[in-house]
Backbone and ligand atoms as CSV (ligand in chain L), in Angstrom:
chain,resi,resn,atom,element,x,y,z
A,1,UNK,N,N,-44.078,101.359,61.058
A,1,UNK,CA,C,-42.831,101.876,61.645
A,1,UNK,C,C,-42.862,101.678,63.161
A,2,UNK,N,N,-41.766,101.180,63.691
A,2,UNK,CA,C,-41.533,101.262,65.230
A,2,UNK,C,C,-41.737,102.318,66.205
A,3,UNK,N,N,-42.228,102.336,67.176
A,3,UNK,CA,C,-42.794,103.337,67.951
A,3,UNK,C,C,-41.343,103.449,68.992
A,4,UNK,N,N,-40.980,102.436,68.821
A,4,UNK,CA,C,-39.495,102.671,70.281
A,4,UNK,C,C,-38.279,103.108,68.980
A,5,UNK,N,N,-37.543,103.759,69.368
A,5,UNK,CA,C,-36.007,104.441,69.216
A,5,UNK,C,C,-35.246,103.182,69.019
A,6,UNK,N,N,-34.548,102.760,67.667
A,6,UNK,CA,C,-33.593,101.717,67.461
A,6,UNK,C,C,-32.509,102.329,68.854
A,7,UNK,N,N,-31.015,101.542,68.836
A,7,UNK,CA,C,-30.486,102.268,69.162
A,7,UNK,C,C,-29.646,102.901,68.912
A,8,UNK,N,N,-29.593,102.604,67.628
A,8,UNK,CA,C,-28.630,103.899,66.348
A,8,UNK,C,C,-29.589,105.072,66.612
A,9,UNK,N,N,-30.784,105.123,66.717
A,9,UNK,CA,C,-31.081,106.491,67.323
A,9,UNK,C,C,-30.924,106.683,68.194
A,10,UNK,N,N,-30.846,106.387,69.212
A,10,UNK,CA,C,-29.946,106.786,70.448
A,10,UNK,C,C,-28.959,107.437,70.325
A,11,UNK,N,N,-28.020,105.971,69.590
A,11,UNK,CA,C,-26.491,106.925,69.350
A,11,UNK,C,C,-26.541,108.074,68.598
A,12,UNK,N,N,-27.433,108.253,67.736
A,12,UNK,CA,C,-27.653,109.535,66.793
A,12,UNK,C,C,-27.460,110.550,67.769
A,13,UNK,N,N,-28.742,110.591,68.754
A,13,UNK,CA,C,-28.787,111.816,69.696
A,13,UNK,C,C,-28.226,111.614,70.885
A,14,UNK,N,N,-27.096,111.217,70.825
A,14,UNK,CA,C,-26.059,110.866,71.606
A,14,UNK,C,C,-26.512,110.498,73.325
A,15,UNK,N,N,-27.873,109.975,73.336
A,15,UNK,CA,C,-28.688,109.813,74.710
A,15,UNK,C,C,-27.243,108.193,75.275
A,16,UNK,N,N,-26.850,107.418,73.817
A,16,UNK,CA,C,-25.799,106.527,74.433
A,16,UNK,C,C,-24.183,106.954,73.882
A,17,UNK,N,N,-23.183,106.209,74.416
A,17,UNK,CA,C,-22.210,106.859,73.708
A,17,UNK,C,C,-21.994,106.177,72.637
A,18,UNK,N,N,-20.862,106.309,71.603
A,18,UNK,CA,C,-20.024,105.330,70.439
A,18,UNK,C,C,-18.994,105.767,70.409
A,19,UNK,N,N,-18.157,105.049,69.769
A,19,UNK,CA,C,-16.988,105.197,68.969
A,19,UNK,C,C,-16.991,105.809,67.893
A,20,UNK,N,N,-17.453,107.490,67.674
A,20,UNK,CA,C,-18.192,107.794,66.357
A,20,UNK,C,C,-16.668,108.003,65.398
A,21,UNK,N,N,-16.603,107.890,64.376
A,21,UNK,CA,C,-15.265,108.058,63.712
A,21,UNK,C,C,-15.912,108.675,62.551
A,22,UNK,N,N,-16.768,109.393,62.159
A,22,UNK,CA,C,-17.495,110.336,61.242
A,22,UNK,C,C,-18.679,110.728,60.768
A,23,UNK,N,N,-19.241,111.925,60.893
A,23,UNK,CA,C,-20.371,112.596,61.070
A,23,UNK,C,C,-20.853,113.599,60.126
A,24,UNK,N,N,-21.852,113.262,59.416
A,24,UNK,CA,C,-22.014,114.818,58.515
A,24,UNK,C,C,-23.697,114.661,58.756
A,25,UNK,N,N,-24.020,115.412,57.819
A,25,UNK,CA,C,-25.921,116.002,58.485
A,25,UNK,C,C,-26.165,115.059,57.839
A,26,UNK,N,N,-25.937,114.014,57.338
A,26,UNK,CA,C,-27.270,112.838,56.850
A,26,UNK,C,C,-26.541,111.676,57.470
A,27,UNK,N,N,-25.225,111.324,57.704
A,27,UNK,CA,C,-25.197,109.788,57.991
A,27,UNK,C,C,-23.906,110.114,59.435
A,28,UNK,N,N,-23.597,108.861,60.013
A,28,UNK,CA,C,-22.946,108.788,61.078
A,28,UNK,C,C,-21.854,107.502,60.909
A,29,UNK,N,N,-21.304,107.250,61.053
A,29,UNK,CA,C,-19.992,105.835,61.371
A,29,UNK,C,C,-19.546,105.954,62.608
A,30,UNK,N,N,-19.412,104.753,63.123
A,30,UNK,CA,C,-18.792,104.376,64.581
A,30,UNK,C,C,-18.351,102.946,64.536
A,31,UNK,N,N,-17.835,102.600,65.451
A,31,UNK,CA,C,-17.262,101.471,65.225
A,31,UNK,C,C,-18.209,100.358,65.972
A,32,UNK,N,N,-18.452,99.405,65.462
A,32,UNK,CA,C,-19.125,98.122,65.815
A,32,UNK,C,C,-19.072,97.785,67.515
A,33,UNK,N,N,-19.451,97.571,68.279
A,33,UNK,CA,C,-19.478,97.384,69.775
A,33,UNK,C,C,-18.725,95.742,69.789
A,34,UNK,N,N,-19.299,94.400,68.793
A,34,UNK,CA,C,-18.833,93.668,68.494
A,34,UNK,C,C,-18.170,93.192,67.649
A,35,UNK,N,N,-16.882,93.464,67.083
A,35,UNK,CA,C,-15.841,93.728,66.005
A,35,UNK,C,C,-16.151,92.189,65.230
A,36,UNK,N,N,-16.338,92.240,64.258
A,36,UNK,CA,C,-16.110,90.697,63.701
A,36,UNK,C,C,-14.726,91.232,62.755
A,37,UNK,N,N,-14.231,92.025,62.429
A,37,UNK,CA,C,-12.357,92.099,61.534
A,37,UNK,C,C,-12.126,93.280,62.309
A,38,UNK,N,N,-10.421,93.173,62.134
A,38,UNK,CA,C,-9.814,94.271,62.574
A,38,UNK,C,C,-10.574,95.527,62.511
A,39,UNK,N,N,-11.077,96.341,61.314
A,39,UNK,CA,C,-11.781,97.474,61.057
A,39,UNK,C,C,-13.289,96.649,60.906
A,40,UNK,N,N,-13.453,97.515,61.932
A,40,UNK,CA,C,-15.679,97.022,61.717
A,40,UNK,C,C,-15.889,98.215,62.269
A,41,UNK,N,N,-16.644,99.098,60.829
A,41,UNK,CA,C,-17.479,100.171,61.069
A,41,UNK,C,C,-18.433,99.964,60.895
A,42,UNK,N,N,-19.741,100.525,61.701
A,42,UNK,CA,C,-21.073,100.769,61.028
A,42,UNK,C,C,-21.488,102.366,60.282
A,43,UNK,N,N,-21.802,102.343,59.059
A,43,UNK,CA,C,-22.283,103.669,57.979
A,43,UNK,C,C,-23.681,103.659,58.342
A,44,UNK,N,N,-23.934,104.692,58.794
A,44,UNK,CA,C,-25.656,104.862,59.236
A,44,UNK,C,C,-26.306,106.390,58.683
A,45,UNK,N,N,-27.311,105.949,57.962
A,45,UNK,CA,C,-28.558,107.398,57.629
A,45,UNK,C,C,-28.750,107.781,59.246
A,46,UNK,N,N,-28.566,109.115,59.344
A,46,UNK,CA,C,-29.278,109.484,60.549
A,46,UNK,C,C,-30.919,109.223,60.385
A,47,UNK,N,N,-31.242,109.433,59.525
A,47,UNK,CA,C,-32.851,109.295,59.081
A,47,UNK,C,C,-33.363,107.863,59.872
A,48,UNK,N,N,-34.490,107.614,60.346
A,48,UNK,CA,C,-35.015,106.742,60.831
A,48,UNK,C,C,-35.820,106.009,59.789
A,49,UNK,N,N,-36.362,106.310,58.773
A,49,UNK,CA,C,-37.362,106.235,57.857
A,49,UNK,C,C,-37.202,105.168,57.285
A,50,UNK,N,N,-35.955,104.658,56.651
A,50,UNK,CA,C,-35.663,102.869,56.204
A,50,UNK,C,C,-35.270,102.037,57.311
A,51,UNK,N,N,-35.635,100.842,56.998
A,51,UNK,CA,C,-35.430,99.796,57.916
A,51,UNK,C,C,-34.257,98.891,57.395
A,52,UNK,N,N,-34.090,99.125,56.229
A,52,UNK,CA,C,-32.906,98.233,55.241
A,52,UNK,C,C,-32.627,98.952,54.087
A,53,UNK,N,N,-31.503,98.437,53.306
A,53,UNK,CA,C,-31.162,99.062,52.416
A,53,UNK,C,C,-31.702,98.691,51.001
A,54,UNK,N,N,-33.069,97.698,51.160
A,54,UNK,CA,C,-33.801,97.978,50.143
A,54,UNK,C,C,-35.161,99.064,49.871
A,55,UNK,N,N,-35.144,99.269,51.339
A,55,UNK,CA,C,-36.377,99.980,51.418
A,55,UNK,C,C,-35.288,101.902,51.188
A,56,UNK,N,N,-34.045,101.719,51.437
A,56,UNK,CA,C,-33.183,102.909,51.474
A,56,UNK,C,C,-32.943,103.199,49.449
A,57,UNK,N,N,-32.479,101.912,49.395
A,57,UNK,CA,C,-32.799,102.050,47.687
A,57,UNK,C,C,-33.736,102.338,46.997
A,58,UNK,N,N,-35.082,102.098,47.216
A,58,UNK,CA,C,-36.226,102.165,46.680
A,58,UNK,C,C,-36.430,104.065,47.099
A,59,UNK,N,N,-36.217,104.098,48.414
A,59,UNK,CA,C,-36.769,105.651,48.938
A,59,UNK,C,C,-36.007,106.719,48.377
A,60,UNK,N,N,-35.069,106.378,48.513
A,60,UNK,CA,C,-33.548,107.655,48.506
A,60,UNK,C,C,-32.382,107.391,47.917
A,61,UNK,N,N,-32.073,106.707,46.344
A,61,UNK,CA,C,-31.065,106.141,45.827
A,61,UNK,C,C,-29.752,106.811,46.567
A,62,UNK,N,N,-29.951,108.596,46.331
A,62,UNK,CA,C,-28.622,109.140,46.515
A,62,UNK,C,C,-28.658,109.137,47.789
A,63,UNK,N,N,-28.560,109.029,48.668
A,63,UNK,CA,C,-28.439,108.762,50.328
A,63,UNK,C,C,-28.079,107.442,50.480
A,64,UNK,N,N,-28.096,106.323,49.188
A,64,UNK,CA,C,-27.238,104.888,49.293
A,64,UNK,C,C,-26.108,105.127,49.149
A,65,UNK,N,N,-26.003,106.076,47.557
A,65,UNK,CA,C,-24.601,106.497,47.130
A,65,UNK,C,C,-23.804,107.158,48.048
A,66,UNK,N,N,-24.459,107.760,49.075
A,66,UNK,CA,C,-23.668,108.826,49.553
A,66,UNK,C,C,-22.765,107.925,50.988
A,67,UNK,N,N,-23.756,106.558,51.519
A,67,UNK,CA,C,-23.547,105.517,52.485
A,67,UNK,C,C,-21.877,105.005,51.804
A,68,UNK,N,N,-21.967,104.459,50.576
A,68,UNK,CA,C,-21.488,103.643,49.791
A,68,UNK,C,C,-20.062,104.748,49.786
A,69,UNK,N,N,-20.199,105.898,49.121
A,69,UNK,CA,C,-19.105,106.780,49.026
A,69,UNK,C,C,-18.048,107.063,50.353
A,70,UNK,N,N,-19.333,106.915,51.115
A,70,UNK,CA,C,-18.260,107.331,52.675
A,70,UNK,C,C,-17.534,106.504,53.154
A,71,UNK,N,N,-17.832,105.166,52.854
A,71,UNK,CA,C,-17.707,103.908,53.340
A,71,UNK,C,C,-16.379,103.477,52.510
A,72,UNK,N,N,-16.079,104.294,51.216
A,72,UNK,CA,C,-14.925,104.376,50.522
A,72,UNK,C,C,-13.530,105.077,51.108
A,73,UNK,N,N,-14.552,106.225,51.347
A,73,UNK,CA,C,-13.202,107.590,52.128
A,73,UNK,C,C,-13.050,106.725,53.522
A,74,UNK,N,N,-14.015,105.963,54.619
A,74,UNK,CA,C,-14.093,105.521,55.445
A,74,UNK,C,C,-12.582,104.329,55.362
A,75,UNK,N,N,-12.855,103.894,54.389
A,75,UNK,CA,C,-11.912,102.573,54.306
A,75,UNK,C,C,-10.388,103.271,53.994
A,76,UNK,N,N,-10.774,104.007,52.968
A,76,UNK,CA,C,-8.952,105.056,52.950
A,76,UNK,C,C,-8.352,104.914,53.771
A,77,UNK,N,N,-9.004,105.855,54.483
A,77,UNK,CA,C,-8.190,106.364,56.241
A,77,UNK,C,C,-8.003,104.946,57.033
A,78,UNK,N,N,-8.998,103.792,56.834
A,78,UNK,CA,C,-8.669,102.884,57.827
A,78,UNK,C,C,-8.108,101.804,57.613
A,79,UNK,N,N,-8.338,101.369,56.188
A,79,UNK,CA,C,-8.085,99.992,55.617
A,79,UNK,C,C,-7.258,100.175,54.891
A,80,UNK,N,N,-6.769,100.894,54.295
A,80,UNK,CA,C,-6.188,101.144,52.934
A,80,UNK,C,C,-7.040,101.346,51.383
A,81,UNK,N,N,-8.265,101.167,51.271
A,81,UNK,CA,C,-9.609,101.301,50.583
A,81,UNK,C,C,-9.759,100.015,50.027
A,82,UNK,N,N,-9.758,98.909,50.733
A,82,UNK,CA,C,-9.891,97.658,50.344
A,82,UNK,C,C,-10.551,97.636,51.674
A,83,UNK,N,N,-12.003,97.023,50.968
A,83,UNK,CA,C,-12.823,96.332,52.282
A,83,UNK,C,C,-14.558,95.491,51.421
A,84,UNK,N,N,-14.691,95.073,52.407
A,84,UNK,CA,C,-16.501,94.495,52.268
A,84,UNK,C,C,-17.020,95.171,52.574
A,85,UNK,N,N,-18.426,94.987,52.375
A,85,UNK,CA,C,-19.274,96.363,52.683
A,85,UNK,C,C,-20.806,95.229,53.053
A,86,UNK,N,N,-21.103,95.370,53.658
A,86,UNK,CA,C,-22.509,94.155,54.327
A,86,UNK,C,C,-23.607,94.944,54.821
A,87,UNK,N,N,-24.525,94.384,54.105
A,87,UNK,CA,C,-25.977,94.918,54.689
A,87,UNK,C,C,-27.328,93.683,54.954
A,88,UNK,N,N,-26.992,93.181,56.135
A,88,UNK,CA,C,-27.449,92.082,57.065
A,88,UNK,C,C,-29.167,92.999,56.484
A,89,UNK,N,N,-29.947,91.930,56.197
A,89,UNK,CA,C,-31.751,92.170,55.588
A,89,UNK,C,C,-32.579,91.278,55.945
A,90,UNK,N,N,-33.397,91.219,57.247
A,90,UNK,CA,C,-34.045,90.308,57.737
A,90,UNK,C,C,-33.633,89.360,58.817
A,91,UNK,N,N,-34.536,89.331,59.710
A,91,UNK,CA,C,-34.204,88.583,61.026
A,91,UNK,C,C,-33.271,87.497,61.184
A,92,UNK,N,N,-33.786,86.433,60.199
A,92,UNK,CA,C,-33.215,85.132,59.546
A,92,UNK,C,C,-31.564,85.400,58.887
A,93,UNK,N,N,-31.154,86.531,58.291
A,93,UNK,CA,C,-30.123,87.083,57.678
A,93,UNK,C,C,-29.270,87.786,58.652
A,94,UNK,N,N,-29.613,87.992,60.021
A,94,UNK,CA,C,-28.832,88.350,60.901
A,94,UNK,C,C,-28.958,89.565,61.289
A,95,UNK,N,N,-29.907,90.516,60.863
A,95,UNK,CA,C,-30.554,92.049,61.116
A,95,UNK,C,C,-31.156,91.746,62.476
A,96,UNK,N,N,-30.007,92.827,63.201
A,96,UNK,CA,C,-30.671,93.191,64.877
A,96,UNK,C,C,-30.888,94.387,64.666
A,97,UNK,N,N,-30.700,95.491,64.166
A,97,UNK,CA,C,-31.432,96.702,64.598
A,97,UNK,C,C,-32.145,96.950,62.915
A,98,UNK,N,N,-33.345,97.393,63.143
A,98,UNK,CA,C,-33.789,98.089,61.962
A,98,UNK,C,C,-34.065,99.135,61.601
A,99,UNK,N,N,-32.564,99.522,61.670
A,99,UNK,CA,C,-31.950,101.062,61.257
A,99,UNK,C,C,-31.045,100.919,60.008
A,100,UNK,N,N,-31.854,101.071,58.634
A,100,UNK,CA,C,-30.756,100.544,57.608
A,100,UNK,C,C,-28.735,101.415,57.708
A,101,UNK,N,N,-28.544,100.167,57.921
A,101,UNK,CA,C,-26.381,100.365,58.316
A,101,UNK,C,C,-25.965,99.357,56.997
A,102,UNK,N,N,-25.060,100.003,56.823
A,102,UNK,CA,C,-23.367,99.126,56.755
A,102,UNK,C,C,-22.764,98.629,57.536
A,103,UNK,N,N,-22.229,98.055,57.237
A,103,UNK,CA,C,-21.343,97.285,58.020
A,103,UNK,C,C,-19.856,97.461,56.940
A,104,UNK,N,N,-19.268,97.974,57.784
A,104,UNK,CA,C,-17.680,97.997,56.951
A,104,UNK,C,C,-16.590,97.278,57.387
A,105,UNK,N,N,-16.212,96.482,57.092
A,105,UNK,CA,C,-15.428,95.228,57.756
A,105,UNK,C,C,-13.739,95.568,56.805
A,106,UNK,N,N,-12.677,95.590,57.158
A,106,UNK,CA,C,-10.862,95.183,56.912
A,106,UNK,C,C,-10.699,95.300,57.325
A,107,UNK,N,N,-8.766,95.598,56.905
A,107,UNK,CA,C,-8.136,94.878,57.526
A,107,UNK,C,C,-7.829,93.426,56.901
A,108,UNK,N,N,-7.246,92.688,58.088
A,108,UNK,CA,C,-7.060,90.896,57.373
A,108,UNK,C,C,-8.025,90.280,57.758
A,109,UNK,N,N,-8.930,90.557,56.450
A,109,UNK,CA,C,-10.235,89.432,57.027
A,109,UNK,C,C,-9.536,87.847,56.360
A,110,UNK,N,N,-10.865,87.330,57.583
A,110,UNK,CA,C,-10.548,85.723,57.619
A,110,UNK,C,C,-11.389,85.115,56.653
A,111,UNK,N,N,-10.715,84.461,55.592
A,111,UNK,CA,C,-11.543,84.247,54.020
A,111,UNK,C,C,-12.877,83.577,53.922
A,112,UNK,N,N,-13.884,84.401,53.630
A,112,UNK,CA,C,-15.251,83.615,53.618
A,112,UNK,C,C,-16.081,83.713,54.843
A,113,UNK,N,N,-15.608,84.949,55.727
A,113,UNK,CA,C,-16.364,84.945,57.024
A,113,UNK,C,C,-17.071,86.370,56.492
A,114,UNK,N,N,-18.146,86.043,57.357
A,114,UNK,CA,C,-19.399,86.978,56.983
A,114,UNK,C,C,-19.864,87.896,58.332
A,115,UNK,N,N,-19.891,88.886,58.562
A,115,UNK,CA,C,-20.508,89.265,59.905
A,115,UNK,C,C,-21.889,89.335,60.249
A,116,UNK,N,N,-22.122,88.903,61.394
A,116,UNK,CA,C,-23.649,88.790,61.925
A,116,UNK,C,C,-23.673,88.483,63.314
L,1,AMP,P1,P,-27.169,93.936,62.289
L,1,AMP,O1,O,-27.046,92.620,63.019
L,1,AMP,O2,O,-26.764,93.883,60.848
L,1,AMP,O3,O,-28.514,94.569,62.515
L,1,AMP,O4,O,-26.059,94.874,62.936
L,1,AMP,C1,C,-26.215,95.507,64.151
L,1,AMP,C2,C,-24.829,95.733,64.675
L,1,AMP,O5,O,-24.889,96.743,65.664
L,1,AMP,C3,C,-24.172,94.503,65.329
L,1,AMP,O6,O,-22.976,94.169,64.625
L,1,AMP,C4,C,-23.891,94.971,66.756
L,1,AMP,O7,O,-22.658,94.480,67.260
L,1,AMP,C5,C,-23.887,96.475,66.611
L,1,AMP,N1,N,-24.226,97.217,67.810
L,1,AMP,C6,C,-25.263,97.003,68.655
L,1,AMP,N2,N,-25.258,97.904,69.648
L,1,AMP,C7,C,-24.196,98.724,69.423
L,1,AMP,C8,C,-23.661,99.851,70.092
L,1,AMP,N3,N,-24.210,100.341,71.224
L,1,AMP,N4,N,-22.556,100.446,69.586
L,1,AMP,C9,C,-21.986,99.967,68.463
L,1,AMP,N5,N,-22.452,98.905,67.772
L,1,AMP,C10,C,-23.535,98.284,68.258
């Protein structure tokens, strides 16, 4: 495990700011700093403990479900509940922080584009 603070922990303990657009005691959403679609949220475990969402699957199924669920109500309010849902896994795959996120992307996405 990393000895330095991703900086989703940061934003966790609000040492930086975000765009937070929803908060409960296990996970956080804010909006992407670099938008790749109209709606680009990131769904984040406050937990530091996974690095991806296989190591989040393997550890804590219901804390995926609960990512996955919000990311539903998330899209309601923003998208209309039509959206992608992306979880960038490995350097090579486009993972810059290893703080297992979502990525919640609508809106009018542009067909076949992927964020990274
Ligand atoms: P990934 O490349 O899947 O690890 O995703 C990391 C995402 O975090 C990228 O889409 C970045 O644009 C986003 N990001 C990095 N720093 C910030 C920040 N301070 N606030 C919001 N989003 C950020």
């Amino acid at each position: 495990m990393s000895t330095e603070p991703t900086i989703f922990e940061r934003i966790i303990a609000r040492e930086i700011p975000a765009d937070v657009v929803f908060e409960s005691e296990t996970l956080i959403a804010f909006r992407d700093i670099a938008p790749q679609a109209p709606v680009h949220l990131l769904v984040v475990p406050k937990t530091a403990e996974y690095a991806n969402v296989v190591e989040l699957a393997a550890g804590n199924p219901a804390l995926l479900a609960e990512v996955v669920s919000t990311a539903a109500a998330l899209a309601a309010e923003h998208c209309n509940g039509e959206f992608r849902l992306i979880f960038n896994t490995g350097a090579a795959a486009g993972q810059t922080v290893f703080h297992v996120h979502a990525h919640l992307l609508g809106g009018a996405l542009e067909e076949g584009k992927l964020a990274g």
